[in-house]
C-alpha positions as CSV (number, residue, x, y, z in Angstrom):
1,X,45.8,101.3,114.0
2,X,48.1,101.6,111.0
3,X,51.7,99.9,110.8
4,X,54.6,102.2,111.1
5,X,57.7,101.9,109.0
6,X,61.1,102.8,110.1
7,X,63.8,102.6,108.0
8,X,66.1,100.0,109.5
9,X,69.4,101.0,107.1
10,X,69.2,104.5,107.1
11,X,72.4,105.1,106.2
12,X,73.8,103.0,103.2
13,X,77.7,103.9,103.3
14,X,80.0,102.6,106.1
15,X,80.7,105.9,108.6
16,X,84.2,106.6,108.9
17,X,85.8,104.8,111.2
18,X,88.1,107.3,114.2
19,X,91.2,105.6,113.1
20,X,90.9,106.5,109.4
21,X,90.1,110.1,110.1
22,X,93.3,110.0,112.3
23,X,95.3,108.0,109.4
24,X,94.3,110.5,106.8
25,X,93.6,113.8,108.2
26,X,95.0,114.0,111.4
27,X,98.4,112.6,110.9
28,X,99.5,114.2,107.9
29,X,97.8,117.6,109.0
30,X,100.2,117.5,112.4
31,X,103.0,116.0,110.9
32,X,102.6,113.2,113.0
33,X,103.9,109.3,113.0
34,X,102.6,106.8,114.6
35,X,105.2,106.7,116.8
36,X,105.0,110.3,117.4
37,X,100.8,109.8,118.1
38,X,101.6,107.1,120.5
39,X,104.6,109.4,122.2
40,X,102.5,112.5,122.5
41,X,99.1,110.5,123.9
42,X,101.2,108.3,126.4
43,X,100.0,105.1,125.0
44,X,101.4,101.8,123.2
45,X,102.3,102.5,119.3
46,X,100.1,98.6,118.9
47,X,97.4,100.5,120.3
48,X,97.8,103.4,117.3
49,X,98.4,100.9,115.2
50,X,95.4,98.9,116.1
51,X,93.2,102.1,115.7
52,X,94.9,103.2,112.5
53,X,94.0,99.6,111.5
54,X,90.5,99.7,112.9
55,X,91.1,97.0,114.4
56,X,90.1,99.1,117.8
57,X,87.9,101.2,119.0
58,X,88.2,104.7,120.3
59,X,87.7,104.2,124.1
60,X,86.2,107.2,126.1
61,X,89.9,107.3,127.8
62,X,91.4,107.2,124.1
63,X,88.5,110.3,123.4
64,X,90.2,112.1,125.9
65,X,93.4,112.0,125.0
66,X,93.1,112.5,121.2
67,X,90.4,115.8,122.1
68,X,93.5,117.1,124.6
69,X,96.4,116.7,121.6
70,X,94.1,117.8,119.0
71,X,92.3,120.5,121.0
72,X,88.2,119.1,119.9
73,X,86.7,117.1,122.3
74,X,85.8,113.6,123.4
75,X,82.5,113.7,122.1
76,X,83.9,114.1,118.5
77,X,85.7,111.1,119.1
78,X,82.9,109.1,120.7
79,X,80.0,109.7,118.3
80,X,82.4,109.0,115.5
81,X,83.1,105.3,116.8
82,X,79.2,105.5,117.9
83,X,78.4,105.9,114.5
84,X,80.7,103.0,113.0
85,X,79.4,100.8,115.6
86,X,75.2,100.8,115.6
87,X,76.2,101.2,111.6
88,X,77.9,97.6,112.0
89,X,75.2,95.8,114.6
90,X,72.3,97.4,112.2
91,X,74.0,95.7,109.5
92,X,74.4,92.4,111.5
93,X,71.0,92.1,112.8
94,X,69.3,93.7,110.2
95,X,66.7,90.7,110.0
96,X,66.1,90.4,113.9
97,X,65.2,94.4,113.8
98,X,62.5,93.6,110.9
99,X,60.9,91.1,112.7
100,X,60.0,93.3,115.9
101,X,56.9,95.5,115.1
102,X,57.0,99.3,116.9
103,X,54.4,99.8,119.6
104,X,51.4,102.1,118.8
105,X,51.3,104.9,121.4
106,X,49.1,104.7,124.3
């Protein structure tokens, strides 16, 4: 049976991260502040902040209330921090990943 290969970075570039798509497209698109964000979602302005900075992640509650202000949905929000994240633990365990060898079908 042959070997299979599967591409283990399959996508070179860093995915944008939630909080710069709100930094740079959201914000200025709604005239919004941070303040203002943090006002009209009902949460901290640190917890903007910290997903401005990307220092966190969009939560599924977080989803929620960004797809209710900004009339998407949650999923948009979700797959776009999905996306950052198995980016980054690709990237970190990148060697572990080429050391396990796919299964042949039954």
């Amino acid at each position: 049976m042959g070997q299979k290969t599967i591409a283990i970075t399959s996508i070179k570039c860093r995915p944008t991260h939630p909080g710069e798509m709100l930094w740079e497209d959201f914000l200025p698109d709604y005239e919004l502040t941070v303040s203002g964000l943090a006002e009209s979602i009902d949460v901290s302005r640190q917890s903007v902040n910290e997903l401005l900075r990307e220092r966190r992640a969009v939560s599924p509650e977080m989803a929620l209330r960004l797809a209710r202000l900004f009339g998407n949905s949650p999923e948009f929000w979700l797959n776009a921090q999905r996306a950052v994240d198995l980016w980054e633990t690709r990237k970190a365990i990148q060697k572990d990943l080429r050391r396990i060898r796919p299964l042949d079908a039954a």
